[in-house]
N, C-alpha and C positions, 0 to 999 in steps of 0.2 A: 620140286619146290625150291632148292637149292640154286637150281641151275637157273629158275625161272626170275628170281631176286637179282640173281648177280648179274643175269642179262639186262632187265631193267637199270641197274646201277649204272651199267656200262654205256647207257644211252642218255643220263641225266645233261650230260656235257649239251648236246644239239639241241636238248628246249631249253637250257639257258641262255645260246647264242640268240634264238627268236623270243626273249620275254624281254620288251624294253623298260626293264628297272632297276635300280641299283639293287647291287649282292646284296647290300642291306636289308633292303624290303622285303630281296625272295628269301633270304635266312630269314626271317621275322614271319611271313606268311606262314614257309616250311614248317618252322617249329609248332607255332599254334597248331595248324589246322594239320598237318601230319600228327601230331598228338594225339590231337581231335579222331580223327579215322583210326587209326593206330586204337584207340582207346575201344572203340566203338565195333570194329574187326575181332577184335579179342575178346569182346561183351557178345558179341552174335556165335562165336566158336565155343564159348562157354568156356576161355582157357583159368589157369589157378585164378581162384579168387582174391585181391588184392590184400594185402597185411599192415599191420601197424608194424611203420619202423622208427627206428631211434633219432633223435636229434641230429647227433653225428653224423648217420648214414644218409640224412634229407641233405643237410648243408654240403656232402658228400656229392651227392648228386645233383644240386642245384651248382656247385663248381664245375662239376661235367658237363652241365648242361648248358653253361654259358663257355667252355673251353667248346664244342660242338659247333657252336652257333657262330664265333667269330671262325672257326675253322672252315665254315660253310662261306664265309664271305672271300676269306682267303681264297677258297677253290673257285668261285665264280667269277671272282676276278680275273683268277690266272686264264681262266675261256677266256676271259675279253683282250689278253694280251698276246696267248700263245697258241698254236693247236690243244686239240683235246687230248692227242695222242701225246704229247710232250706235256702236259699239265696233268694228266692220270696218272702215268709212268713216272713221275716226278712222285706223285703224291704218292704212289706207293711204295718209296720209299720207307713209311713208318714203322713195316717190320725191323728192318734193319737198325734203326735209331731207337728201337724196342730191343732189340740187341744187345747196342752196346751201352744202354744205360741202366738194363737190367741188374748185369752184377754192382752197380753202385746201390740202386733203390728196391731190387726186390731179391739180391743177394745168389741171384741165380749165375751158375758157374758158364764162364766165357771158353767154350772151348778151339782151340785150335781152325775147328769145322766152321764155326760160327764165325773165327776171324774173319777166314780166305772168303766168305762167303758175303761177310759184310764190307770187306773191300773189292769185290765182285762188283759190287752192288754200287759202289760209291764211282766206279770205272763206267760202269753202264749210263748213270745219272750224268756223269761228262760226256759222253758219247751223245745220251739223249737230247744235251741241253744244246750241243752244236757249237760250244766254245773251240775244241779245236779244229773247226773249220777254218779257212781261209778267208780272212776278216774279220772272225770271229762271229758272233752272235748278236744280230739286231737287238738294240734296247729295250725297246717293250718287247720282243719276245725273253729278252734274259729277265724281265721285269716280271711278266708269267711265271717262270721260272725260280724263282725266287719267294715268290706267292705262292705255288704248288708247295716248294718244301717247308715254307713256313707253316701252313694247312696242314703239311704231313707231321711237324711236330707236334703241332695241338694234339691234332686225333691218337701221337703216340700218347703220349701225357692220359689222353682221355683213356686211351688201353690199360697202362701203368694205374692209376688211379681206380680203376674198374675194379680190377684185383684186389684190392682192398677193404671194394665194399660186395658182402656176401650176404649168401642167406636172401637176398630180395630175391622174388618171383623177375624172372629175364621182361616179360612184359611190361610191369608196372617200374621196375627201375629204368626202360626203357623210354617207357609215353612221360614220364614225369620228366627226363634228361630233352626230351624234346620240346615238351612244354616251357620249362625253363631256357632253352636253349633262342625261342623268341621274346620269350618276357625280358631275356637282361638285353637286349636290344632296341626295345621301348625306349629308355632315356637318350641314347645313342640319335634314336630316330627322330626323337625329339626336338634334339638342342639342333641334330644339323638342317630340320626344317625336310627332310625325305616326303613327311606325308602329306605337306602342300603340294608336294609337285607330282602326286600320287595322281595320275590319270590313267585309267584302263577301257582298254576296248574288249570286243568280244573274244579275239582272238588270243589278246593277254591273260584273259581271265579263266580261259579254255587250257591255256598250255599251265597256267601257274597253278592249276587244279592239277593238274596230273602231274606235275611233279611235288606237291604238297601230298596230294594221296597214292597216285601210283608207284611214283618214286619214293616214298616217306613210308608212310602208313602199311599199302598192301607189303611191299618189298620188305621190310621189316617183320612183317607178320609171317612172310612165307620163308625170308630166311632162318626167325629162332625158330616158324615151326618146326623146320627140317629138322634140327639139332637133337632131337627127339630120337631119332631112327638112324642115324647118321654118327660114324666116331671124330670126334675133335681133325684127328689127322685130318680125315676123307674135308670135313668142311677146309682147313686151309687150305689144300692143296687146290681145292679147287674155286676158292677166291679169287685165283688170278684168273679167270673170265672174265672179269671185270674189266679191268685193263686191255686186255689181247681185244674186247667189243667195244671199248670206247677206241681203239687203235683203228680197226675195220669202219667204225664210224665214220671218223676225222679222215681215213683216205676215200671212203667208197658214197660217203653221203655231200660232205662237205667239203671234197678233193684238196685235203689236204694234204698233200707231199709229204711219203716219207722216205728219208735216204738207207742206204745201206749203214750208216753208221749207228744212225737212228735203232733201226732192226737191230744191231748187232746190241746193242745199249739195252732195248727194252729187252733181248735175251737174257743178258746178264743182271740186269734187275731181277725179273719176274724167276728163275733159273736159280739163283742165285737163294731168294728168297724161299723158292720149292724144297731146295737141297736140303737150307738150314732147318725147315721145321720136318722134313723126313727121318723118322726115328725109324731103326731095323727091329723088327718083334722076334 
């Protein structure tokens, strides 16, 4: 189930490049109707029954839920300026910026291990991004790039934040942050006029279903179900699938080039990141 989420995750990249709409629209479809499914997967599985929660911990997750939602435009963007393999790899980043803002907001101790590892990590993301190439790095692709880490900060912020709100059933704090996460894009979508210019064919409507349910909804449902059976360690470590199949995408679907320095970058990313969450028992 693990392996089956992360692999799907790792492919959302390539049905964004063929859905002709703005990042706005697919984070707005996404949220809704991944909810939607997401809701409805867990209502068929019989998983916990949903709870009343407190004030605090709704407006809690309606913040998440709208930090999620712009985070999704940022990452669809970056597709449209960079590879997938340099705009994943970028975005996952957010361990590490979980890192080092940790001992500020959640008082957890910065160790030595976590330095070397978070500037590992900050080496690899240069490597990645192709600035110290020769000429440096095309514009819209440093412009991807830029977008990918900004995406990467939300979703830390959304991590950091997560932490704080407990006690919810993982489902229903989930479908509700996703629900949320197209509702605060409604006025957005509004004011700039997106759903005039909302035209869909069949083809559009085919792929933005699978990534609203396949990608959203099922992917979601089979990663917390894993969590069940599975130790915290075993799920990070093996999050980095993620990345490593949107990399194999971007070179073997969509020929998108990748250099040796690239390789050496997303190692010390993904490596880096493996190290820091590996505790010895």
């Amino acid at each position: 189930m693990l392996i089956t989420s992360l692999v799907i995750f790792g492919t959302i990249g390539i049905f964004r490049r063929y859905i002709p709409l703005s990042s706005a629209l697919i984070a707005f479809f996404r949220g809704l109707i991944g909810a939607l499914s997401l809701f409805l997967i867990t209502l068929f599985l019989k998983k916990e029954k949903w709870q009343r929660i407190g004030a605090k911990k709704f407006i809690g997750l309606v913040i998440t839920g709208a930090f999620i939602g712009i985070n999704w435009i940022l990452l669809f963007e970056a597709f449209n300026f960079t590879t997938i393999a340099k705009a994943t790899l970028c975005y996952y980043l957010q361990p590490t910026i979980v890192l080092l803002v940790a001992p500020f907001l959640l008082k957890e101790k910065l160790t030595l291990k976590k330095i070397l590892c978070a500037i590992a990590a900050l080496i690899g993301m240069i490597l990645v991004s192709g600035v110290l190439r020769a000429g440096g790095t095309q514009t819209g692709d440093f412009k991807g790039v830029l977008l990918a880490l900004g995406a990467a900060c939300l979703y830390a912020a959304v991590i950091i934040l997560n932490k704080k709100i407990t006690d919810v059933n993982i489902y229903q704090k989930t479908t509700i942050q996703l629900f949320f996460a197209g509702v605060v894009l409604l006025p957005y979508l509004l004011i700039t006029g997106d759903f005039k210019n909302l035209t869909m064919n069949a083809n559009t409507v085919i792929l933005l279903l699978i990534v609203c349910i396949i990608h959203t909804g099922l992917a979601y449902a089979l990663y917390f179900g894993s969590m069940t059976a599975l130790k915290a360690q075993t799920i990070s470590l093996f999050s980095y699938i993620d990345p490593i199949v949107a990399m194999v995408v971007s070179a073997v679907i969509l020929k998108e080039g990748i250099t040796w320095e690239g390789i050496i970058g997303a190692v010390l990313i993904i490596g880096s990141a493996i190290v820091s969450e590996y505790e010895r028992k």
